[in-house]
N, CA, C and O of each residue as an XYZ file, in Angstrom:
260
protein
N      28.889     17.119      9.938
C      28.546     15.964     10.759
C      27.629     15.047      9.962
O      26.661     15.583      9.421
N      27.843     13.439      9.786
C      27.097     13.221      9.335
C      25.627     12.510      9.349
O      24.941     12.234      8.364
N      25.319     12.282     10.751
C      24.255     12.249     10.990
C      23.328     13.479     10.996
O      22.245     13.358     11.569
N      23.658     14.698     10.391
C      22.789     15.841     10.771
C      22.183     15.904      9.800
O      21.159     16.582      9.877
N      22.507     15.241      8.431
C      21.932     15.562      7.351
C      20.899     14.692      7.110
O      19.979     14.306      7.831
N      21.307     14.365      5.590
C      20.244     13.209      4.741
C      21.088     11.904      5.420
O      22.268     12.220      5.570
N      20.843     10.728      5.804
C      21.208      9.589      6.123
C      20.222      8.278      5.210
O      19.052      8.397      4.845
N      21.019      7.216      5.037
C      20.364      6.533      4.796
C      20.391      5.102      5.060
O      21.137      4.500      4.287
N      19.815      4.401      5.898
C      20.323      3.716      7.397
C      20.061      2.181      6.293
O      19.204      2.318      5.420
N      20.775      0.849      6.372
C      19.956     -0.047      6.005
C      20.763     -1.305      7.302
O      21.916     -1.372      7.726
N      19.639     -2.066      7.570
C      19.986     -2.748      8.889
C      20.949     -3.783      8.555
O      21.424     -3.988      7.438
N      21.240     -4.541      9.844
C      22.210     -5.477      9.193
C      22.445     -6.754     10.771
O      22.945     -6.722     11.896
N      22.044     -7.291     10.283
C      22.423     -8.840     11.616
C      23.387     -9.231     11.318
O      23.906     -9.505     10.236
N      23.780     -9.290     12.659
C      24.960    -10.127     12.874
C      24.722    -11.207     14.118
O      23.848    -11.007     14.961
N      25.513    -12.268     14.143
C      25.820    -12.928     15.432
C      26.524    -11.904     16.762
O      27.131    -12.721     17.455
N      26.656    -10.836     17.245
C      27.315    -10.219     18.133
C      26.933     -9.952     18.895
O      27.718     -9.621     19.784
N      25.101     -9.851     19.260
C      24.226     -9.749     20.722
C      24.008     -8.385     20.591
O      23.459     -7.829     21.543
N      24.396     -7.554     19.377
C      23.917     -6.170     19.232
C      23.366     -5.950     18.260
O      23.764     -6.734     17.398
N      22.383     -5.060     17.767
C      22.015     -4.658     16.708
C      23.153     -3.824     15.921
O      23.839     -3.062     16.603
N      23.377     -3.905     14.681
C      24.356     -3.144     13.776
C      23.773     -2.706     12.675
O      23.258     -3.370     11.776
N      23.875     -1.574     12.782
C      23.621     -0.555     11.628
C      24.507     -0.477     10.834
O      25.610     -0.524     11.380
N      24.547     -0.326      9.249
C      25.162      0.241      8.197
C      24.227      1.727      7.795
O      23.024      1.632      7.549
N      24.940      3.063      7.768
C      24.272      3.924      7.084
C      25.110      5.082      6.092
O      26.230      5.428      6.469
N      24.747      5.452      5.285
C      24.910      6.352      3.880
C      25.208      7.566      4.269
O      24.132      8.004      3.862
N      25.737      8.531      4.714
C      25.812     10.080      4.580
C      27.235     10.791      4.096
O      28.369     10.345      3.919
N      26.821     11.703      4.007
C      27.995     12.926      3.751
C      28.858     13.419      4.562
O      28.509     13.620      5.726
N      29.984     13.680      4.203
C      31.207     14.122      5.367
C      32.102     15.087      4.233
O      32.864     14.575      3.413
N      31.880     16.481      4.337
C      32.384     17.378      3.295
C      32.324     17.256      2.264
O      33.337     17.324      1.567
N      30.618     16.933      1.552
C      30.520     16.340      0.651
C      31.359     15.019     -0.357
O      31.466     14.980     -1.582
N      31.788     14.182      0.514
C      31.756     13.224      0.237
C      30.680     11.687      0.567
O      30.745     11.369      1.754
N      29.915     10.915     -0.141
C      29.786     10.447      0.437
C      30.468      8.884      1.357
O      31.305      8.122      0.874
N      29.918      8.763      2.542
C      31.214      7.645      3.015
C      29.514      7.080      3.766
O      28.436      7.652      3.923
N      30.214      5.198      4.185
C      29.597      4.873      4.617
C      30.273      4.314      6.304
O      31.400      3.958      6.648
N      28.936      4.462      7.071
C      29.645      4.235      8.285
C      28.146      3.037      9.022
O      26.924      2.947      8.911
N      29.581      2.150      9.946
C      29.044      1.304     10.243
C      28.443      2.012     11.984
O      28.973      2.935     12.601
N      27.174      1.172     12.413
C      27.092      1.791     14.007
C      26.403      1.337     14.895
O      25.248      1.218     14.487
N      26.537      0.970     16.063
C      25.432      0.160     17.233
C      24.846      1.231     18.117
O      25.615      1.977     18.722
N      23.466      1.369     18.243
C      22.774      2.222     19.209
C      23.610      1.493     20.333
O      24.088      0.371     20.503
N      23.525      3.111     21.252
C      23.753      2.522     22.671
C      23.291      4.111     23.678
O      23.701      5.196     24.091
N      21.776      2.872     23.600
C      20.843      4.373     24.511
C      20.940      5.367     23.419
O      20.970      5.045     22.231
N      20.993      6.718     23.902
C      20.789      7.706     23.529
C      22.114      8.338     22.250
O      22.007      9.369     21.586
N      23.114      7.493     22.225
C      23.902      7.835     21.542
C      24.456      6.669     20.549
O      24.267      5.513     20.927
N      25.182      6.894     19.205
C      25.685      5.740     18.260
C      27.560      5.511     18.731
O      28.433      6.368     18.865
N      27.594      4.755     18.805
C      28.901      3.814     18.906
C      29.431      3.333     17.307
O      28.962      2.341     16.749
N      30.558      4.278     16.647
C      30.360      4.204     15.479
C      31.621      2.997     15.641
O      32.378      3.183     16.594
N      31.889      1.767     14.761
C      32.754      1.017     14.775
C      33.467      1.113     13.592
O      34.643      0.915     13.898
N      33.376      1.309     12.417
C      33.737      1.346     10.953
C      33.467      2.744     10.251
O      32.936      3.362     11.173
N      33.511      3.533      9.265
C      33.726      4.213      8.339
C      34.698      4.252      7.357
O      35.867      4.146      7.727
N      34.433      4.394      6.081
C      34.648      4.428      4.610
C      34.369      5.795      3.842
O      33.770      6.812      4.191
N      35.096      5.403      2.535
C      34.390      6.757      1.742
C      33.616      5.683      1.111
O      34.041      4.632      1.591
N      32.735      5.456      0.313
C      31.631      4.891     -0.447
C      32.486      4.581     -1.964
O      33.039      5.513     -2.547
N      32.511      3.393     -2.423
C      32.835      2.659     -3.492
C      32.107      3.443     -4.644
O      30.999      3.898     -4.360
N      32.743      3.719     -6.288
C      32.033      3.855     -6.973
C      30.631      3.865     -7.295
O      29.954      4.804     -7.713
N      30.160      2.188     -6.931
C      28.853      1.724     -7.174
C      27.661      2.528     -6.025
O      26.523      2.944     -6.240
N      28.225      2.520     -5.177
C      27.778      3.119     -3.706
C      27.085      4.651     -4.252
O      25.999      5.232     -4.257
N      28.505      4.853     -4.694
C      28.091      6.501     -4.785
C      27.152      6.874     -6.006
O      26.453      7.884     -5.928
N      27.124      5.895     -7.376
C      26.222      6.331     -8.184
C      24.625      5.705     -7.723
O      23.628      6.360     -8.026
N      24.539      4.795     -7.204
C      22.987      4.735     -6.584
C      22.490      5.631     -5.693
O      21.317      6.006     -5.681
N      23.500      6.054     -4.808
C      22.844      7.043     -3.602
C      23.092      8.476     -4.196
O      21.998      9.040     -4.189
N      23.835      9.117     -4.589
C      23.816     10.456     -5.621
C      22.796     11.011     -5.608
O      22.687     12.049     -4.956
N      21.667     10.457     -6.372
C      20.318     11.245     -6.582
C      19.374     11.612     -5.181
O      18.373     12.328     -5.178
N      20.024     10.870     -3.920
C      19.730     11.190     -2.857
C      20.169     12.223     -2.006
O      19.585     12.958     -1.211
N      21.689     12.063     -2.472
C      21.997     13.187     -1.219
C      22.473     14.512     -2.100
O      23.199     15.450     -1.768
N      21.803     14.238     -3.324
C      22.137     15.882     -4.542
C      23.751     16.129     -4.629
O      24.479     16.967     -4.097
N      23.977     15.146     -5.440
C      25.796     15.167     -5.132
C      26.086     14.995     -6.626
O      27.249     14.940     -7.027
């Protein structure tokens, strides 16, 4: 799961009347990035990816990959 682990959240505005999250984690050791809007107590995920080359060699030393 990948909010259970290391995450690494960076914010992101938009015009849409919601706050939107972009964040960094692992999904069977891969890392992927997933997009997401709080709602209350739980995330409303809208997007996910596996993480681009560039992606993955900056965040690496983070999530020990």
């Amino acid at each position: 799961m990948i909010f259970a682990g290391v995450t690494v959240d960076r914010g992101h505005s938009a015009n849409c009347g919601e706050k939107r999250i972009i964040c960094y984690g692992l999904l069977v050791g891969q890392v992927v990035v997933v997009g997401y809007t709080p709602r209350g107590a739980d995330r409303h995920v809208f997007g996910m990816r596996k993480a681009n080359e560039r992606e993955k060699a900056r965040l690496a030393p983070l999530f020990e990959v």
